[in-house]
gemmi code that builds the backbone of each chain (N, CA, C; Angstrom):
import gemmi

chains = {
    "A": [
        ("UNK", (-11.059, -15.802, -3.948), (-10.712, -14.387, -3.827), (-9.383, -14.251, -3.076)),
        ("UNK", (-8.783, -13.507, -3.294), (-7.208, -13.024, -2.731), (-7.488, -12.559, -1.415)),
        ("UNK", (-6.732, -12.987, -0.979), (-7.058, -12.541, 0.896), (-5.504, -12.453, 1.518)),
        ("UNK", (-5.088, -11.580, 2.366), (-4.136, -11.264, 3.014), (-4.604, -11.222, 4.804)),
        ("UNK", (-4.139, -11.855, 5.744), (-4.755, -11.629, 6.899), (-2.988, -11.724, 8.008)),
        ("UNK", (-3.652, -10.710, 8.549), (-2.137, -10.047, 9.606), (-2.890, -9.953, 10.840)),
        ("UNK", (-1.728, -10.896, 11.553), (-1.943, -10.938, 13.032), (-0.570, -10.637, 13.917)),
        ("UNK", (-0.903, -9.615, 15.321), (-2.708, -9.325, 15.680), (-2.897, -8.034, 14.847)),
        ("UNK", (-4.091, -7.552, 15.374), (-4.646, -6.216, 14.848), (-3.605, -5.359, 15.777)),
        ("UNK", (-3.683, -5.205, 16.937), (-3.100, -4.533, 17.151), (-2.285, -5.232, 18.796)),
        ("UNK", (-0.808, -4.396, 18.657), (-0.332, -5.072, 20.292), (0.478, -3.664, 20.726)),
        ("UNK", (0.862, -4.054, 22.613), (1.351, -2.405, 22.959), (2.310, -3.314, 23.566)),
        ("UNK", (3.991, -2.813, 22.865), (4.921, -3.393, 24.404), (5.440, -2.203, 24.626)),
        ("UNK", (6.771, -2.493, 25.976), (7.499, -1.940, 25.914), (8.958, -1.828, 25.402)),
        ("UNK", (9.204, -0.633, 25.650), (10.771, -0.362, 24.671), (11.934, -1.379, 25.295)),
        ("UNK", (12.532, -2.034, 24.039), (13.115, -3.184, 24.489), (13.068, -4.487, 24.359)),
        ("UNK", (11.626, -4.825, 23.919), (10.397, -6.286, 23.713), (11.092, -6.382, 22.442)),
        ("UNK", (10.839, -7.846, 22.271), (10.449, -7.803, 20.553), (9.848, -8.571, 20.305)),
        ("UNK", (9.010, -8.293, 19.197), (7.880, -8.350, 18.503), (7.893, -9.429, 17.051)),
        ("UNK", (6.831, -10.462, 17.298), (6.572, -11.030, 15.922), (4.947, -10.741, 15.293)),
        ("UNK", (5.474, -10.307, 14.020), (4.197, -9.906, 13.470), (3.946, -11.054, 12.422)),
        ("UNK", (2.612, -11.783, 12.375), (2.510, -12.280, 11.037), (1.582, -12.122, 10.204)),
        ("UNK", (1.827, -12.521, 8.918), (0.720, -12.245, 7.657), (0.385, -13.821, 6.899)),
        ("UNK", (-0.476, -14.259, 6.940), (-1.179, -15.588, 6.187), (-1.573, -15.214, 4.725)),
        ("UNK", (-1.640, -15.951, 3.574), (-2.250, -15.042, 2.527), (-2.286, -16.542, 1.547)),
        ("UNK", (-3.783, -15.831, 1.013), (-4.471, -16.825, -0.313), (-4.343, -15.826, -1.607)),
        ("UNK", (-3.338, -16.069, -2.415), (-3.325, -15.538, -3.287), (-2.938, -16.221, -4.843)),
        ("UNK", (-3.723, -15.842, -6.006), (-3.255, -16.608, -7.410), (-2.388, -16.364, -7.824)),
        ("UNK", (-1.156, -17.228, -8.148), (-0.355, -16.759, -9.081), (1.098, -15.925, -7.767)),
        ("UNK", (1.210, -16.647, -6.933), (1.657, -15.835, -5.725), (3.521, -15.377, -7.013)),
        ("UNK", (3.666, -14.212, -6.696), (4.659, -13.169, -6.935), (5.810, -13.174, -5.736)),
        ("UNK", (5.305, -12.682, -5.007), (6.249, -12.013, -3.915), (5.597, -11.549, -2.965)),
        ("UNK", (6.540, -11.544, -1.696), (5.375, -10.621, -0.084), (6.677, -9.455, -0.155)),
        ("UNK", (5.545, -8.010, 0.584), (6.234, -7.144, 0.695), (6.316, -6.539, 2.027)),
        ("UNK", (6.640, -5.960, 2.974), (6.530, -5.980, 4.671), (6.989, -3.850, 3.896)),
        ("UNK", (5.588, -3.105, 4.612), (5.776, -1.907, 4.345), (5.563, -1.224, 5.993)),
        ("UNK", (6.037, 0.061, 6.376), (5.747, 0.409, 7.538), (5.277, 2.215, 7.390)),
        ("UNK", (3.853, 2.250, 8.188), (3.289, 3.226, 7.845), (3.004, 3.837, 9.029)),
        ("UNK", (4.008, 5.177, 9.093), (3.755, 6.261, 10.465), (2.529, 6.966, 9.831)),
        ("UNK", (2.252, 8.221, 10.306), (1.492, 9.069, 9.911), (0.936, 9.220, 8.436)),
        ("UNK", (1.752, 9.299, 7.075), (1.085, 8.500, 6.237), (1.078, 8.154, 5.165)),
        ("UNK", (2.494, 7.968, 4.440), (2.550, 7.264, 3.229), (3.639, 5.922, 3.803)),
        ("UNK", (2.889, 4.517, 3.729), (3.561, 3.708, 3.849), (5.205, 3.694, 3.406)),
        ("UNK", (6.559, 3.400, 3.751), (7.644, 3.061, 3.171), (8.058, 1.975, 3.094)),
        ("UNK", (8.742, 1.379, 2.643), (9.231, -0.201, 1.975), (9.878, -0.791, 2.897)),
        ("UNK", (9.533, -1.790, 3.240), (10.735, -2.246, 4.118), (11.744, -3.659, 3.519)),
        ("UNK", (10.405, -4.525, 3.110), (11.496, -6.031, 2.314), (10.439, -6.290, 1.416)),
        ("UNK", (10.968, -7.135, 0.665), (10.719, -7.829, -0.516), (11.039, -9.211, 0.038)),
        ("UNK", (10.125, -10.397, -0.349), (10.470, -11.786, -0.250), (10.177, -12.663, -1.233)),
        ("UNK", (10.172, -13.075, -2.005), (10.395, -14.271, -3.135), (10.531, -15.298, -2.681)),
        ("UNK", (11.435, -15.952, -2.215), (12.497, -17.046, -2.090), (11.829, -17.662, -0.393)),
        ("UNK", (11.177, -18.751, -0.512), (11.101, -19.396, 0.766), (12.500, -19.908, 1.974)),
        ("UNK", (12.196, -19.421, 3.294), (13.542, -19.675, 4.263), (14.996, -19.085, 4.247)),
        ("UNK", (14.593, -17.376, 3.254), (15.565, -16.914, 3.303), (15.600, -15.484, 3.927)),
        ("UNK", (16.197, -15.472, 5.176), (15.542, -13.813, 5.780), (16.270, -13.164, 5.193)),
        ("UNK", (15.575, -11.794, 5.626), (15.465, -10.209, 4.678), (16.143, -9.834, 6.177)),
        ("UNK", (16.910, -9.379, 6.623), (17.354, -8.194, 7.714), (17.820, -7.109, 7.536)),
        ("UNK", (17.267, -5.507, 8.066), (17.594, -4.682, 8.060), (18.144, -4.450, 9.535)),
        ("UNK", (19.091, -4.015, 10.289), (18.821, -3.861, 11.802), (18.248, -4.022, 12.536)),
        ("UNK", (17.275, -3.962, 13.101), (16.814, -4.716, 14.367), (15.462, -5.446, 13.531)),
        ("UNK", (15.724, -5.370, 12.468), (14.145, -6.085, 11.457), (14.631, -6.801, 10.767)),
        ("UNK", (13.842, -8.089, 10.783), (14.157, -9.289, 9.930), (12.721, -10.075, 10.054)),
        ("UNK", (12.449, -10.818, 8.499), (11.439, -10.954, 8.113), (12.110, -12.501, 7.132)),
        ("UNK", (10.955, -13.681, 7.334), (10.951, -14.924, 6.413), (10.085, -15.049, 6.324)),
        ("UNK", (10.013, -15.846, 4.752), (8.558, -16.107, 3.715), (8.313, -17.831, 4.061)),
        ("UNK", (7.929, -18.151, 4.700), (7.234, -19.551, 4.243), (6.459, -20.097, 2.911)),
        ("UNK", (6.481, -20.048, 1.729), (5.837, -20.308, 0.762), (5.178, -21.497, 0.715)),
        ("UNK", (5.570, -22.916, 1.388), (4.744, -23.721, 1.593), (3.317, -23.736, 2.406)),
        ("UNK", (3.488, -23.092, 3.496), (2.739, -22.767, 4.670), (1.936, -21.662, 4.634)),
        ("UNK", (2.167, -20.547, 3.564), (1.753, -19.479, 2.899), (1.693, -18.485, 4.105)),
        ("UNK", (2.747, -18.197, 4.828), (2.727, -17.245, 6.003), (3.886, -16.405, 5.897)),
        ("UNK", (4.274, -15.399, 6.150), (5.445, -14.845, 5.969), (5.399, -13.791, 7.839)),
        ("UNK", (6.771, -13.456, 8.715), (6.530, -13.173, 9.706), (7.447, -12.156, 9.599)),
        ("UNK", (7.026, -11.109, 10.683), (8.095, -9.508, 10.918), (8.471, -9.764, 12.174)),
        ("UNK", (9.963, -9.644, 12.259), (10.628, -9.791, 13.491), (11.044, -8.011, 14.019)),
        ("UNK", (10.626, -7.711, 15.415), (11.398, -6.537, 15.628), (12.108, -6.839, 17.022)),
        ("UNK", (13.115, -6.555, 17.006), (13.960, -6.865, 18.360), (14.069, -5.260, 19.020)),
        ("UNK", (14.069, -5.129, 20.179), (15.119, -4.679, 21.078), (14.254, -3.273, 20.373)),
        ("UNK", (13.012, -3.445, 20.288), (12.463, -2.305, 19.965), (12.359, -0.666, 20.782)),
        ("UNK", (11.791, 0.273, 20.034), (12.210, 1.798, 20.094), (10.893, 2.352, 20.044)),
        ("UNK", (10.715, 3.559, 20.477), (9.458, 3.832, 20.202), (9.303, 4.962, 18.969)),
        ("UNK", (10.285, 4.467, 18.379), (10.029, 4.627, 17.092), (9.818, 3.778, 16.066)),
        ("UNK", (9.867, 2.374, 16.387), (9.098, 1.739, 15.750), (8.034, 1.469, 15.957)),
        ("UNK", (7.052, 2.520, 16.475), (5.431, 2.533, 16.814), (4.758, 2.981, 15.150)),
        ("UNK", (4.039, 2.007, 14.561), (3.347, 2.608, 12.881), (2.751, 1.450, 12.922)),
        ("UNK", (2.077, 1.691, 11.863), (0.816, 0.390, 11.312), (2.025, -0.289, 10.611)),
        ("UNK", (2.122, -1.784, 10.588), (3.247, -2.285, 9.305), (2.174, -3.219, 8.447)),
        ("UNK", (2.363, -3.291, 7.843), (1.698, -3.601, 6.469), (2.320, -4.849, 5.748)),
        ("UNK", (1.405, -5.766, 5.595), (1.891, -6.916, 4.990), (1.011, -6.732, 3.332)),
        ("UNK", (1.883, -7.015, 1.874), (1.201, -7.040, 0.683), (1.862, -8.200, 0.407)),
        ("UNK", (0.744, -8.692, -0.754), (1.422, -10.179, -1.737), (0.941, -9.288, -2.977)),
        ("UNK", (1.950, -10.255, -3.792), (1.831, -9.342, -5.096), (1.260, -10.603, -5.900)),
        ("UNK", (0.194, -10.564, -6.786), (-0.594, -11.746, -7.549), (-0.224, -11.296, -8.906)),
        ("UNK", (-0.156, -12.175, -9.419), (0.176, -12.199, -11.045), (-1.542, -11.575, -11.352)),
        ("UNK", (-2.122, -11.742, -11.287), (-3.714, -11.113, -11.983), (-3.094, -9.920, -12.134)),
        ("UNK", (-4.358, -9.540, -12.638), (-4.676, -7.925, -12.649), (-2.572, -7.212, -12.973)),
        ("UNK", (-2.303, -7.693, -13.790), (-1.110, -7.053, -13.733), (-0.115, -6.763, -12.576)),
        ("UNK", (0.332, -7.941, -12.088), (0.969, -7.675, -11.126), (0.098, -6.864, -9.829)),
        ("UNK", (-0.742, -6.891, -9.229), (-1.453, -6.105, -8.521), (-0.902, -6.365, -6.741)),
        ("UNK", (-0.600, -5.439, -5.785), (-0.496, -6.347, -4.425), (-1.969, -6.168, -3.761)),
        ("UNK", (-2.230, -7.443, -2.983), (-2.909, -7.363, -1.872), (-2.602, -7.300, -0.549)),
        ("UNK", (-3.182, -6.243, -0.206), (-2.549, -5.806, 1.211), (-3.754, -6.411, 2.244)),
        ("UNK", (-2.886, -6.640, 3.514), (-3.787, -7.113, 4.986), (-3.864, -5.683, 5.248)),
        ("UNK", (-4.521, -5.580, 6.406), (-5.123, -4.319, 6.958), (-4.481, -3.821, 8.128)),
        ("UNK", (-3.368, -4.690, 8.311), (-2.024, -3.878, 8.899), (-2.274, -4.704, 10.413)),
        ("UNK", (-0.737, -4.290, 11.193), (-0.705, -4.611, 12.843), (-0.031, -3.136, 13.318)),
        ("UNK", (-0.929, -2.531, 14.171), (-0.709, -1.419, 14.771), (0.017, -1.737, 15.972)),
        ("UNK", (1.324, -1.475, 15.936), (2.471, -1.666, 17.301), (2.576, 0.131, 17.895)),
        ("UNK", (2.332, -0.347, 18.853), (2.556, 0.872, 19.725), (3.962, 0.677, 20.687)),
        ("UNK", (4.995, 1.287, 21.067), (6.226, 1.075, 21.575), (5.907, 1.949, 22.744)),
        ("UNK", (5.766, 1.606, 23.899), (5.812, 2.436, 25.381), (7.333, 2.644, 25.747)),
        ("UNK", (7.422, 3.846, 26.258), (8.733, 4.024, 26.681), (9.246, 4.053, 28.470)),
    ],
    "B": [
        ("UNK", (14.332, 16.115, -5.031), (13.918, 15.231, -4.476), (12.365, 14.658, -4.152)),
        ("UNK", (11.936, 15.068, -4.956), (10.178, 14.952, -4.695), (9.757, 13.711, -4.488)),
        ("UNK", (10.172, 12.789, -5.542), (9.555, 11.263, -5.071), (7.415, 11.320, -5.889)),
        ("UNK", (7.018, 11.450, -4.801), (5.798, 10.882, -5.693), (4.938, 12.192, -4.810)),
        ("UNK", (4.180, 13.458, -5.252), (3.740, 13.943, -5.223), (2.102, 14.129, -5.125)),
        ("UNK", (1.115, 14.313, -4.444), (-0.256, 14.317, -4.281), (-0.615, 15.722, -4.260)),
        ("UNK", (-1.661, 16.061, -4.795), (-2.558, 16.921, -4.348), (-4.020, 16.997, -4.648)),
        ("UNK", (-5.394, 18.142, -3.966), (-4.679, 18.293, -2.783), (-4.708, 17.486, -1.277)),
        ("UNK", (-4.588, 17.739, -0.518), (-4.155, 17.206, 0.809), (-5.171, 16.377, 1.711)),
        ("UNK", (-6.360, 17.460, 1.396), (-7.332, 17.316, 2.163), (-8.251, 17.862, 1.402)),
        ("UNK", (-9.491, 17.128, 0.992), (-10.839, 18.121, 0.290), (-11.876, 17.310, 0.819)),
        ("UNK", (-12.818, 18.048, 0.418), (-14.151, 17.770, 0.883), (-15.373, 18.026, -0.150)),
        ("UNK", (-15.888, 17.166, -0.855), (-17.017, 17.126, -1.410), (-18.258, 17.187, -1.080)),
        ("UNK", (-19.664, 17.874, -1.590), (-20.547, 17.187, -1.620), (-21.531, 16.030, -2.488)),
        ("UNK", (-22.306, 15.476, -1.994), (-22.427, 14.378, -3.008), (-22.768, 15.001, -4.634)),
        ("UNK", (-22.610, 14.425, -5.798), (-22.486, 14.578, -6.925), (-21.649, 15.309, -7.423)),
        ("UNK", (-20.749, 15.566, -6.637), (-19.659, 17.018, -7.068), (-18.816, 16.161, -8.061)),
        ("UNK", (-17.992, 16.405, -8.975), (-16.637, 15.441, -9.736), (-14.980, 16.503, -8.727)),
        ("UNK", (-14.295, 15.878, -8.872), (-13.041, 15.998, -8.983), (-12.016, 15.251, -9.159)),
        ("UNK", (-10.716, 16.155, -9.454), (-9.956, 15.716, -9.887), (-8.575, 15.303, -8.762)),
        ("UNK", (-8.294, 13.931, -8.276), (-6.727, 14.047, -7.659), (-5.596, 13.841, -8.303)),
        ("UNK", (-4.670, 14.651, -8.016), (-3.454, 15.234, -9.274), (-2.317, 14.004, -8.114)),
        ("UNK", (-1.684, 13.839, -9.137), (-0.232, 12.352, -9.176), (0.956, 12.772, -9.862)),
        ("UNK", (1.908, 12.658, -9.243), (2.975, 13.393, -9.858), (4.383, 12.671, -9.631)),
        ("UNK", (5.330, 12.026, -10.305), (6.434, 11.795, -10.014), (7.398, 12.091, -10.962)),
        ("UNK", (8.817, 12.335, -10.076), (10.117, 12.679, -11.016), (10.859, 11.662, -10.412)),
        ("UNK", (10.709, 10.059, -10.820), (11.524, 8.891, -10.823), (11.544, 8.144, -11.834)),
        ("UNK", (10.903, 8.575, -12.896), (11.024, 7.975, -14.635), (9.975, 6.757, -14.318)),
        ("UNK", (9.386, 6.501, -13.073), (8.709, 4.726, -13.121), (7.562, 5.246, -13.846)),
        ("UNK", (7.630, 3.674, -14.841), (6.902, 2.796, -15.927), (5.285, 3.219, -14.734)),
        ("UNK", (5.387, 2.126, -14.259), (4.199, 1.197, -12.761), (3.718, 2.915, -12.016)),
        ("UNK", (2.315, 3.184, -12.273), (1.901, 4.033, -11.348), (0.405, 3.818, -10.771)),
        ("UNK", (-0.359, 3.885, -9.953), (-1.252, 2.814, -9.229), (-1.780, 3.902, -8.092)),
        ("UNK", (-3.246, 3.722, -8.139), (-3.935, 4.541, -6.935), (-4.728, 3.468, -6.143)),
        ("UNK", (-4.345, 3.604, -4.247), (-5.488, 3.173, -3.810), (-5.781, 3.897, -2.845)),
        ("UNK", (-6.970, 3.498, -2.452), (-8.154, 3.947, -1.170), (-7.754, 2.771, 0.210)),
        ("UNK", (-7.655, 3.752, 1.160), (-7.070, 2.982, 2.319), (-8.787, 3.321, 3.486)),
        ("UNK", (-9.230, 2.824, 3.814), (-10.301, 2.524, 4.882), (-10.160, 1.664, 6.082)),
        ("UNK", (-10.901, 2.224, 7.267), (-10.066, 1.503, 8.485), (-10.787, -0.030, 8.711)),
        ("UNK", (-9.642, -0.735, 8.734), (-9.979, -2.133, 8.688), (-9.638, -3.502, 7.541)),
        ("UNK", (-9.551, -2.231, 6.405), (-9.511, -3.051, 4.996), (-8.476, -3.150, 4.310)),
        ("UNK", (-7.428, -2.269, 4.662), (-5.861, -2.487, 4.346), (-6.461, -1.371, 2.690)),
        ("UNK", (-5.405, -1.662, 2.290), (-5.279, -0.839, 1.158), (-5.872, -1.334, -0.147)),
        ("UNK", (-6.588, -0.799, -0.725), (-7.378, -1.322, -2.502), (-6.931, -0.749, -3.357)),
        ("UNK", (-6.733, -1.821, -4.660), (-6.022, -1.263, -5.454), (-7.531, -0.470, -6.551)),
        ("UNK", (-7.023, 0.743, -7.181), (-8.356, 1.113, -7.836), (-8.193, 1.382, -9.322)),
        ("UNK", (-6.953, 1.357, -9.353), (-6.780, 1.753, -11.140), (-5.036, 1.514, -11.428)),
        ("UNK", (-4.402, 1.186, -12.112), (-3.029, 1.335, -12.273), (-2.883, 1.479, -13.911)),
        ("UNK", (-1.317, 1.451, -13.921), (-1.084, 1.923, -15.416), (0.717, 1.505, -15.292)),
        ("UNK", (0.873, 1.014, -16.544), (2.085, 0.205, -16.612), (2.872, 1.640, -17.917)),
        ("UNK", (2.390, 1.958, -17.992), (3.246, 3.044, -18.836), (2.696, 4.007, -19.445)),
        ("UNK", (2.704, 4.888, -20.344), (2.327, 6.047, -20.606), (0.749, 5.414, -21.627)),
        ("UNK", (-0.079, 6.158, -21.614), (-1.250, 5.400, -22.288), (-1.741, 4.622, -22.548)),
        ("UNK", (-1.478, 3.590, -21.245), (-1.882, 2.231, -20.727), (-2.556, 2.248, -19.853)),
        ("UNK", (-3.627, 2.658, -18.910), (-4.320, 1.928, -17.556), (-5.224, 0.696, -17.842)),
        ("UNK", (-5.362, 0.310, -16.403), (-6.447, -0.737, -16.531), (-7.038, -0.720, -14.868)),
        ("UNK", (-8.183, -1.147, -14.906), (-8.667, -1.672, -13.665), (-8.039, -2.574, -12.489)),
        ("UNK", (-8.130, -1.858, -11.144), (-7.937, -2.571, -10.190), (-9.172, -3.219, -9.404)),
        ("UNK", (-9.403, -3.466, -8.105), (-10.612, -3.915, -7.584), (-11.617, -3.417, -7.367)),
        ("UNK", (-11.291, -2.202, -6.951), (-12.525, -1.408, -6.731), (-12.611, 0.175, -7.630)),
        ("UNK", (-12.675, -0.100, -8.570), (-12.579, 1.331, -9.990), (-14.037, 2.107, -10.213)),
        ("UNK", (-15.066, 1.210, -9.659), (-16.417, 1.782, -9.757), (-16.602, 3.280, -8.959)),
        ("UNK", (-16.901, 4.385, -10.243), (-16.846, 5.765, -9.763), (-15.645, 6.489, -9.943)),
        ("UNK", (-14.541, 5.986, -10.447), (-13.442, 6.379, -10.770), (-12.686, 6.129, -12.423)),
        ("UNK", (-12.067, 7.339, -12.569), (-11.464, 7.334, -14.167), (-10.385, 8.039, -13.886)),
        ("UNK", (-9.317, 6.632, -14.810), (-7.814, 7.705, -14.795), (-7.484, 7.710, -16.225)),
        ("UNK", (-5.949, 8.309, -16.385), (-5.853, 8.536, -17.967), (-4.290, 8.920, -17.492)),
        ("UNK", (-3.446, 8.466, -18.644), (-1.998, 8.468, -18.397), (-1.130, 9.016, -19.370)),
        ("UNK", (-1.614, 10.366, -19.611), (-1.159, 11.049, -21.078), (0.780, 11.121, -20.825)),
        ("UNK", (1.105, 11.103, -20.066), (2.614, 11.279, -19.848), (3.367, 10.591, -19.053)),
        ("UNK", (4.235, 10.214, -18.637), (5.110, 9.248, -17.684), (4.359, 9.571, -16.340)),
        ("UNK", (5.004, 11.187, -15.822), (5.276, 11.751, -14.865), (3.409, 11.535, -14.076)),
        ("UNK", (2.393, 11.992, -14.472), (1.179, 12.149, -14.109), (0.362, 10.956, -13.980)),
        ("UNK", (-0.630, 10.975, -13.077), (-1.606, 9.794, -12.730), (-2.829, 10.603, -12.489)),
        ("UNK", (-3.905, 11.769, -12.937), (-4.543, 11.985, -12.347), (-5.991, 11.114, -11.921)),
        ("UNK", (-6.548, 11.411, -10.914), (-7.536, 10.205, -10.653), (-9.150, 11.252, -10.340)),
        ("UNK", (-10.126, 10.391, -11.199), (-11.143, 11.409, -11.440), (-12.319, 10.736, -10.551)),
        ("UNK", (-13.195, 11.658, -9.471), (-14.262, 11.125, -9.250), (-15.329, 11.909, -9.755)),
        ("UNK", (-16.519, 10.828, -10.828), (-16.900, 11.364, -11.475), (-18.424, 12.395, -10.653)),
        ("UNK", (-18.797, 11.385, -9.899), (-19.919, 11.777, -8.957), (-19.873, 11.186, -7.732)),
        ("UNK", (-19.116, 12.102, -6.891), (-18.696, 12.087, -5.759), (-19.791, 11.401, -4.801)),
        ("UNK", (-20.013, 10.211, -3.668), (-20.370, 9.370, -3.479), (-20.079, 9.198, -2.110)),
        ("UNK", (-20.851, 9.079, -1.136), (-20.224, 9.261, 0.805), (-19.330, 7.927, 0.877)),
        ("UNK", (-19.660, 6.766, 0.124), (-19.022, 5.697, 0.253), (-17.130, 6.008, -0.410)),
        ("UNK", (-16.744, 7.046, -1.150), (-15.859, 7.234, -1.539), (-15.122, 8.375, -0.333)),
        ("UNK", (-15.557, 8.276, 0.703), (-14.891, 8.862, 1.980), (-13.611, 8.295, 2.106)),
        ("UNK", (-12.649, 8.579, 2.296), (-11.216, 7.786, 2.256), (-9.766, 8.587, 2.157)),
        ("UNK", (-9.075, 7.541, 2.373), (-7.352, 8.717, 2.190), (-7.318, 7.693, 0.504)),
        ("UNK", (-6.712, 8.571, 0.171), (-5.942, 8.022, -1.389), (-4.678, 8.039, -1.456)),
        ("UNK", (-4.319, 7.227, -1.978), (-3.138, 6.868, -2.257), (-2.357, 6.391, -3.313)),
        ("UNK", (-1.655, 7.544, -4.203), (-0.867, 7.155, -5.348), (0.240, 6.130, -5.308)),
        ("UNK", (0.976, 5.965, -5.993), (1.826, 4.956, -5.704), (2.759, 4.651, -7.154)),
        ("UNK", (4.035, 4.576, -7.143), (4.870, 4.721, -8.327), (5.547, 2.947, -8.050)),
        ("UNK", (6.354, 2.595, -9.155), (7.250, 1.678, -9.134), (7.794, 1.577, -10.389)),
        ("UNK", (9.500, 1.320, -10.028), (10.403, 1.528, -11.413), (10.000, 0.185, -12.336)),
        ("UNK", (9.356, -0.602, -13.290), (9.350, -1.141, -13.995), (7.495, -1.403, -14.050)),
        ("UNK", (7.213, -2.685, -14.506), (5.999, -2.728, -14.600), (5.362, -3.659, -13.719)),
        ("UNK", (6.788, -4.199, -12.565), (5.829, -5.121, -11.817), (4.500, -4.498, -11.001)),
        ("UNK", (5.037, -3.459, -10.213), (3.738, -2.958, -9.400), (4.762, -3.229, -7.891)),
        ("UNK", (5.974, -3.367, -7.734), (6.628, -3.834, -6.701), (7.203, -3.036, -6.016)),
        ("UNK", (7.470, -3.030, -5.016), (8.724, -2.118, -4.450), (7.759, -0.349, -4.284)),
        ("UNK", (6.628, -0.205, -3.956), (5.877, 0.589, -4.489), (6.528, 1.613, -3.886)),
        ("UNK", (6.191, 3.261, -4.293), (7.219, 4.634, -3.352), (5.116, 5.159, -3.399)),
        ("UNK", (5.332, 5.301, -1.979), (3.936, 6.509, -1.480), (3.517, 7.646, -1.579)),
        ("UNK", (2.871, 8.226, -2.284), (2.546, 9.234, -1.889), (1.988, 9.772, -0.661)),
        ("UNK", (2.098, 11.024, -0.245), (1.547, 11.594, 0.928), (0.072, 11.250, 1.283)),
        ("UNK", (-0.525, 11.062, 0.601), (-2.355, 10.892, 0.342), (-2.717, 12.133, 0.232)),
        ("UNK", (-4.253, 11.475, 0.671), (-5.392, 12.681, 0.167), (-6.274, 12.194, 1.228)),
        ("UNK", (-6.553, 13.171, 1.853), (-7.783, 12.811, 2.768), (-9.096, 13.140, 2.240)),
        ("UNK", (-10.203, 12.525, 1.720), (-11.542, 13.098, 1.109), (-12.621, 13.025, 2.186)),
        ("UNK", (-13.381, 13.836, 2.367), (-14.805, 13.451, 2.974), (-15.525, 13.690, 2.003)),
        ("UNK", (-16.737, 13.053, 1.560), (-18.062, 13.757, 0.808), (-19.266, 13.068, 1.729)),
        ("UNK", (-19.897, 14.694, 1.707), (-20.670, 14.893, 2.555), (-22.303, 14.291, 2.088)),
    ],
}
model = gemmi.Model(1)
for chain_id, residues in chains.items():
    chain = gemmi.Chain(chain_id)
    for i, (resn, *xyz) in enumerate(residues, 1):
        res = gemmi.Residue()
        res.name, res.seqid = resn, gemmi.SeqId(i, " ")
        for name, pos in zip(("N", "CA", "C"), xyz):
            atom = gemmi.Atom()
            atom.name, atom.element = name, gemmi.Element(name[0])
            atom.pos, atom.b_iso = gemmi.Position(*pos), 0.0
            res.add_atom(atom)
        chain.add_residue(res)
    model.add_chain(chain)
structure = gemmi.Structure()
structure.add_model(model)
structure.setup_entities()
């Protein structure tokens, strides 16, 4: 069965810390990992990963896929407390038509 | 600028009731996909559809029927509303047919009572 697992469940720093989030995943037919971040409540996109050992950076976020090791990790630096949301790790499986499986998220809380 | 549209927002059933949740986008995507988010379990996929009069089953579809008469629409049907179908919903668009890069809808918060 397809399994996605994100660690931790949940962590609290403060503004300034930064943060590694990771996601482990058993999946058929592995596609791609997707790193989504969800305030209040429609998740938004953050990266796409394919390609093993090649980071994704947006500003203070950067994210690499291990494909051997089947782990992929979310980097947040020099964090804000606006990056307080559930972030969301999906793999996308060739089954079911391209389908993703999502972990059940890491709830970061940012203290100011 | 709409992006991917839900309604409505928030409802509330009682058991055996049917309804209907309405899906709506103006981004031309092929890929449109509903899931049920529950605390703990991350997100399930429950039905998707790769283009206009195409769906198929996701993981958990039991109690649910969709139908994809036009690009733009996804509506998602519960036929006999069910306490275990308590949940936010969640539509979900993407420009081609991977299922990738997904755009969110707002959800739907359901209780049935």
């Amino acid at each position: 069965e397809d399994k996605v697992v994100q660690s931790p469940l949940s962590l609290v720093v403060h503004e300034g810390d930064t943060v590694t989030l990771n996601c482990s995943y058993e999946v058929t037919n592995f596609r791609s990992l997707l790193w989504y971040k969800q305030e209040k409540k429609a998740p938004t996109f953050l990266f796409m990963l394919t390609s093993s050992g090649i980071e994704k950076k947006s500003g203070r976020l950067s994210s690499i896929l291990d494909k051997k090791e089947l782990f992929s990790i979310l980097n947040i630096t020099a964090t804000q407390t606006g990056d307080s949301a559930v972030y969301l790790c999906a793999v996308v499986s060739m089954e079911y038509g391209n389908k993703l499986v999502f972990g059940a998220g890491t709830i970061l809380r940012v203290k100011s | 600028n709409a992006g991917v549209t839900q309604t409505p927002k928030f409802q509330v059933l009682k058991t055996g009731q049917s309804m209907t949740l309405q899906c709506a986008q103006d981004m031309n995507h092929e890929y449109m996909s509903w899931y049920r988010q529950d605390p703990g379990m991350g997100l399930r996929l429950i039905h998707y559809s790769v283009g206009a009069g195409i769906t198929d089953q996701g993981e958990v579809p039991n109690g649910y029927n969709v139908s994809r008469s036009t690009t733009e629409d996804f509506p998602l049907r519960l036929l006999s509303a069910a306490p275990s179908q308590t949940s936010v919903y969640f539509c979900a668009s993407s420009y081609g047919g991977t299922g990738e890069k997904l755009f969110f809808g707002s959800g739907t918060q359901l209780s049935v009572l």
